[in-house]
N, C-alpha and C positions, 0 to 999 in steps of 0.2 A: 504494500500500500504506500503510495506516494504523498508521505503526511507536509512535504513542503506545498506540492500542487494544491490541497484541499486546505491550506491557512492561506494560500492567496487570491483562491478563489470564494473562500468566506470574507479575504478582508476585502475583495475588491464589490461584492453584493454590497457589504454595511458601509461602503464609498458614496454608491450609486444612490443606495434608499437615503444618505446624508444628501449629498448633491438635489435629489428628486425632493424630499422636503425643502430645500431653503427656496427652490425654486417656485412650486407650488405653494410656499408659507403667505407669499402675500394676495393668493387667491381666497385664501380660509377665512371662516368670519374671527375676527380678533375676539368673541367671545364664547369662550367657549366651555368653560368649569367654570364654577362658582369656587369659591374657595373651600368650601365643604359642600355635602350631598345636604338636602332636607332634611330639617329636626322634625322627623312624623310626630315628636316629642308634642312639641309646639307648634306646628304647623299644619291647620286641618284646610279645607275648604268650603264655604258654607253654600251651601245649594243654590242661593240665588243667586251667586255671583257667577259662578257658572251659568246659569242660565240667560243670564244679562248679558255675557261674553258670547255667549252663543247667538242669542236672537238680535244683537243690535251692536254687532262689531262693526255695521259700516260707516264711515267718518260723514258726516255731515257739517254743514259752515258752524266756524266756530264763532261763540259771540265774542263783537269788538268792546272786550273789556280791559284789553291790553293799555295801559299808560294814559287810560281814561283816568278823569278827576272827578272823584267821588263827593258831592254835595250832598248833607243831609238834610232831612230835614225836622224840624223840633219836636222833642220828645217831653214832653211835659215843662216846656219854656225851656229845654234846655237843648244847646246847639255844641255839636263839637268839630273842630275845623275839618274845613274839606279833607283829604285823605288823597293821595294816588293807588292806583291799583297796585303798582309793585308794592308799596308800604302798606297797605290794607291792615287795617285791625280791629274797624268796627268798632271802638269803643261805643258809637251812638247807642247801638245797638244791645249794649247790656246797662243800657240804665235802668230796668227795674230789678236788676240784680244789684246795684250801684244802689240803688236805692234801698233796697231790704238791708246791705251790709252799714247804711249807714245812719236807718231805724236802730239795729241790733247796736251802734257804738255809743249811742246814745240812751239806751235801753237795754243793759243784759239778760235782762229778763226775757229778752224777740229770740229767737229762732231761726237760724237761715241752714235753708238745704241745696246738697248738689247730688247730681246726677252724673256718676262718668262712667258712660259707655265706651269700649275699647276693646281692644283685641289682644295678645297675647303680650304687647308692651305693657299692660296692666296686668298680668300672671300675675296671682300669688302678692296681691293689694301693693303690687311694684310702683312708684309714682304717685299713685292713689293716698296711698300711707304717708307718703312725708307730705303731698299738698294738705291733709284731713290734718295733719298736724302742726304745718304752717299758718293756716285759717284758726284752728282751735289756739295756738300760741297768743295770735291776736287778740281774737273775739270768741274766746270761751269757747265748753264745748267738750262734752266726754263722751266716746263711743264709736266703734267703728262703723255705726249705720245698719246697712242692711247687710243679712246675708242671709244665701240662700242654702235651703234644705240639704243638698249634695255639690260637691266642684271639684275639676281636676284640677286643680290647683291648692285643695285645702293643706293637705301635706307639708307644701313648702311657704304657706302663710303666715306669717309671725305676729301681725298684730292679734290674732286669737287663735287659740287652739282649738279644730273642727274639725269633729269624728261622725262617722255614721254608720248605717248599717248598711252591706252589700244589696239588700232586696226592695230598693224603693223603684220606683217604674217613674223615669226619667222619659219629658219631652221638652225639645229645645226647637227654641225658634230658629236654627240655623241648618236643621234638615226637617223639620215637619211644618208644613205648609198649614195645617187644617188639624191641631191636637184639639183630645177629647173636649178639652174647656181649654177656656182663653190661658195666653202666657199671662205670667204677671209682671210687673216692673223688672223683673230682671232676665224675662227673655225665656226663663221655665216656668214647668208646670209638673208637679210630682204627687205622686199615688203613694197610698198604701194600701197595695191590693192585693198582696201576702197574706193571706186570713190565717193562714197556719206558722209562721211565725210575726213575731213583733217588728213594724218597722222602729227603728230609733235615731236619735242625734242627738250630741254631746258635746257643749261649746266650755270654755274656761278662758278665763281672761289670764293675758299674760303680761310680762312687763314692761309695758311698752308704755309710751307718755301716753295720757289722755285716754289710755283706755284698761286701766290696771282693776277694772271691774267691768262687770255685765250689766249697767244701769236699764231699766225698763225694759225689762223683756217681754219681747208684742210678740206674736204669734200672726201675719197674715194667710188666711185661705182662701178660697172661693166657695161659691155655690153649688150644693148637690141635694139630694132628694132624700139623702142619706141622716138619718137624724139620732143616730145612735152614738157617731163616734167621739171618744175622748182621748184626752191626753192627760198621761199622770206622769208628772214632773216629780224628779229624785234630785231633793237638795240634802245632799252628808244622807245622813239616817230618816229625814224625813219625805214624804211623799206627799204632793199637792194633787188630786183629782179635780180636773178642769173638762167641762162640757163643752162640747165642739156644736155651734147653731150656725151649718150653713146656707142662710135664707139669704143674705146680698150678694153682691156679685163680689165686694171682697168682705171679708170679716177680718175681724181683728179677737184675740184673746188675748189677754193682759196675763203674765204670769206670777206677776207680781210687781209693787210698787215700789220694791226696795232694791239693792243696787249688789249683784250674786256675784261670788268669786268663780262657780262654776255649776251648772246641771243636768241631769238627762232628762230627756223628754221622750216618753214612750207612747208611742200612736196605737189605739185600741179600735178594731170595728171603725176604723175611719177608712176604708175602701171605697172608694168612688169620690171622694172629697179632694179637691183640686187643694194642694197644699203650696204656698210662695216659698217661704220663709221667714224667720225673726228680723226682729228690727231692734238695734242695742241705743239709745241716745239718752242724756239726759235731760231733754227737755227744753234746753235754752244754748245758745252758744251757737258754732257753724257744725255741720256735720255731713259727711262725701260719702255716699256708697257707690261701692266701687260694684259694677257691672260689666267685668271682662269674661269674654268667649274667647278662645283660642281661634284660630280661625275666620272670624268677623270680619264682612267687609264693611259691613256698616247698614248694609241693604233689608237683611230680619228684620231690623224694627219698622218697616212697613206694613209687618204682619199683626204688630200691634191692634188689639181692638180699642177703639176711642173710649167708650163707654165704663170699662175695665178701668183704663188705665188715668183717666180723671175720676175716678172712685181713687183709685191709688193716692191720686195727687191731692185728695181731699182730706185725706187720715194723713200723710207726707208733708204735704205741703211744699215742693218744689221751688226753688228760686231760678236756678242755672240748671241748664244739661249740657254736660259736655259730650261732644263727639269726637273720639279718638281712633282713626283706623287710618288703611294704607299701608298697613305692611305686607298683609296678604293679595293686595290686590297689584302688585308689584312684580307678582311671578310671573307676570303672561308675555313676555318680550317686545311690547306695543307701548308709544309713544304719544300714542290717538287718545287720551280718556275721555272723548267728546259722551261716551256711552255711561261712564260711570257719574258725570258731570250731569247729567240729564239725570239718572236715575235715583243718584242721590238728591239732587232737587226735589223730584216726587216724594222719598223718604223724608226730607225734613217737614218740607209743606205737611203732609200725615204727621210726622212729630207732632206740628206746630195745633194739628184739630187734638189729640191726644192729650199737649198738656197749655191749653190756651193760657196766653199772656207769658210764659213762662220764657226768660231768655234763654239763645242758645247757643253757644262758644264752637266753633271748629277750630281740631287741632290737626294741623298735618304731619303726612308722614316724616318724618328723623332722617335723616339720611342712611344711605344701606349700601356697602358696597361689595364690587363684584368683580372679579380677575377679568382684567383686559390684557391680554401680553405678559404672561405671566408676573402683572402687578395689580395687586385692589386700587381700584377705583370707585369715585361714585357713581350708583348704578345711572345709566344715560336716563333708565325711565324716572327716577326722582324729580326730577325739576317740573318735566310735564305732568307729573300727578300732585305735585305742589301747586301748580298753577291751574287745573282740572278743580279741587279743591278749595282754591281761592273765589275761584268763579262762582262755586255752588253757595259759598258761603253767603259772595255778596249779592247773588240773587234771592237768597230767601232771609235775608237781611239777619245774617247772626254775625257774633264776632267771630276775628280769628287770629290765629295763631301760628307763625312760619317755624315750627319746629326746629324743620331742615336750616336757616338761615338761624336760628337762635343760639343753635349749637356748633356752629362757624360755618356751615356750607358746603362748599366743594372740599372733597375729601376730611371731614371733618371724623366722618366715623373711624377711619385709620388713624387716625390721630387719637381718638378714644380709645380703642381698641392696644394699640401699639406703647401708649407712654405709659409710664409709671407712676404709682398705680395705675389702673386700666380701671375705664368705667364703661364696657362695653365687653361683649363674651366674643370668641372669637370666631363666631358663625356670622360677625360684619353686621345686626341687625337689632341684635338685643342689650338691653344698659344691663349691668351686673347691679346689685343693690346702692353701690357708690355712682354711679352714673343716674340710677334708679333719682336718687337723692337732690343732684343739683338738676334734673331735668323738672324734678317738682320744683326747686325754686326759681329756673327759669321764666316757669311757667305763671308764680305764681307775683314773680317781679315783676312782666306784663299786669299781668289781673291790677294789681297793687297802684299799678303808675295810669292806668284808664281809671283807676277808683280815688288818688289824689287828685287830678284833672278833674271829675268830676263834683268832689268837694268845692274846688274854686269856681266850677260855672254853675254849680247851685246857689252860690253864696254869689253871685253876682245875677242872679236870674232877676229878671222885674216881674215883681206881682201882678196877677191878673189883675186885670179893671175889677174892682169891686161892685155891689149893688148901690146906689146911695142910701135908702132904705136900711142899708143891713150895716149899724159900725161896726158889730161885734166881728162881720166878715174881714173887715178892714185892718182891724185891728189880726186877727190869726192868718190873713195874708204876708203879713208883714214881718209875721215873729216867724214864719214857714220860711221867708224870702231870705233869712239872716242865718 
């Protein structure tokens, strides 16, 4: 055997397939891996997004809202300067959020609520947790809000510890179009229709600021036919028997008025009764429940019933909703979001009948990057789903928030990712709990400087014309105007 001829007939193949790449390298698309494969972990896809991608991928004219000058117009005598579209942030648009924050500074005794819906950048009350404790630092406030019955996330949550049992019969608005009874505020709906064993759930408060107990624990359900079932709560050695009446479309059971280091709650003959979840608050202060799905475009809360979820808002009492999504909608290699820009405008407007009067904040996607030439970069579709984004916001008149630009921009996530410490994981997309931490203050140093601005053109607002008939109107015009 001729072992010189066959080493140089091997080396002169691995010449050729060298030579044959560098040649054909600049025909290939420069993108081609991501720097990791999918975290199936974290990354689901919710049914509608798919579907929207499917039936309404063709581009049609985009609206000229490009380097338009945004004018608004008066919200209760109050005006906030024009705006351009690249700088967009709506402050106009959350004055009766502005307004409730600045009842509550003047009155602790008030109450202010948020809504932040999100996607898997809120895993595990990620972001959620330090805005809920940037707002309570301020303006009071113990409890981490709502949470629901079961979540893949509970595990790695630390503002409370939440256990359950494997046999509850989960439906989520992010694959079921048309469940048994309506979702509730947080997007599910869960059974206990295991007649042969107990369903259960088990919360404890941990050590965390502002929420080192379980202050009022509400119990929300829905309506069924079913008039049997209870729940008997295990606090230490003792057990509370609590009767479950679901005749509204949501009910509430109180578990007690006093503030729990931790309990179980065991479901009895409650089969067919649409169950939400607890609500932890104490009563005065700010308070955020965090409403993150994995997965989330943003597009399920369409499926919201109206009727439902202003019963929600009535026992709640909502201020702001935040809408946080765009990470998942990021995977499809399309630069067009004329179709996501359209169909979230129909999901806000539906927010908008769902929770009337109620302001609504848009946050965009973070930057996310992705191997170009064997280097990360920021993914090319970011910018256009930032600006897809902006557009939805300012047509259905909510505020917003350039994530992507807050936390430097172009290539900003390598930069997260990459320095020391790192506040970013190394799948280019998600904040680790330190990154977690300054995107809430980011977030909440915006909120904070449309809510100073605010202070000074309340305080400069001119009183409505009065009645002449009326001084006493004259007079609480006047002391409002100050």
């Amino acid at each position: 055997m001729n072992t010189k001829s066959y080493f140089f007939q091997s080396f002169a193949i691995v010449l050729l397939a060298t030579v044959a790449f560098i040649g054909f390298k600049q025909f290939l698309p420069k993108k081609i891996f991501s720097e990791s494969g999918p975290n199936s972990k974290n990354v689901l896809i919710d049914s509608m997004l798919l579907e929207a991608v499917a039936t309404d991928s063709s581009a049609i004219s985009k609206d000229t809202l490009v380097n338009e000058k945004i004018v608004f117009d008066p919200t209760q005598g109050i005006t906030f300067p024009s705006e351009n579209f690249d700088d967009y942030k709506g402050y106009q648009y959350l004055i009766p959020f502005y307004e409730s924050l600045y009842q509550l500074e003047n009155n602790p005794e008030k109450k202010v609520r948020i809504a932040y819906f999100g996607d898997s950048m809120t895993d595990g009350d990620m972001i959620v947790k330090d805005l809920r404790t940037d707002f309570q630092e301020k303006y009071g406030g113990n409890g981490v809000g709502f949470v629901s019955i079961t979540s893949e996330s509970a595990a790695s949550r630390s503002s409370i510890t939440h256990q359950y049992s494997g046999n509850w019969k989960t439906q989520s608005y992010l694959n079921v179009k048309r469940p048994r009874s309506p979702f509730g505020v947080n997007g599910h709906v869960f059974f206990a229709n295991d007649t042969a064993h107990i369903e259960w759930i088990r919360f404890k408060a941990n050590n965390v600021r502002f929420a080192t107990s379980l202050d009022n624990p509400t119990l929300f359900y829905g309506r069924s036919g079913n008039m049997s079932g209870k729940v008997n709560v295990i606090v230490g050695k003792d057990t509370i028997h609590k009767k479950l009446s679901p005749t509204g479309l949501v009910n509430t059971l109180n578990i007690t008025s006093a503030s729990l280091k931790a309990f179980k709650a065991d479901f009895i003959r409650a089969d067919s009764i649409p169950i939400f979840g607890f609500n932890f608050d104490n009563g005065k202060g700010v308070h955020v429940d965090n409403f993150s799905q994995r997965g989330n475009s943003g597009l399920p809360i369409s499926t919201f019933n109206p009727s439902v979820m202003q019963s929600f808002n009535a026992k709640l009492g909502y201020n702001l909703i935040i809408l946080h999504y765009g990470t998942n909608v990021l995977n499809y290699g399309t630069k067009d979001y004329t179709w996501y820009d359209r169909s979230m405008t129909k999901t806000i407007n539906h927010l908008k009948e769902c929770f009337p009067g109620v302001a609504i904040l848009i946050i965009s996607t973070a930057d996310k990057s992705t191997k170009y030439d064997l280097e990360m970069k920021t993914d090319s579709a970011v910018v256009p789903l930032t600006i897809a984004q902006k557009r939805y916001a300012l047509k259905t008149e909510s505020g917003f928030v350039n994530l992507y630009t807050l936390m430097g921009g172009d290539g900003s996530m390598v930069k997260w990712v990459e320095e020391d410490p790192a506040k970013a994981n190394k799948d280019y997309t998600h904040f680790n709990h330190r990154g977690a931490k300054k995107i809430a203050e980011l977030l909440y140093d915006q909120l904070n400087t449309g809510y100073e601005k605010y202070k000074v053109l309340r305080q400069k607002r001119k009183p409505s014309a009065p009645k002449k008939a009326d001084s006493t109107a004259i007079e609480n015009d006047s002391v409002d105007a100050e």
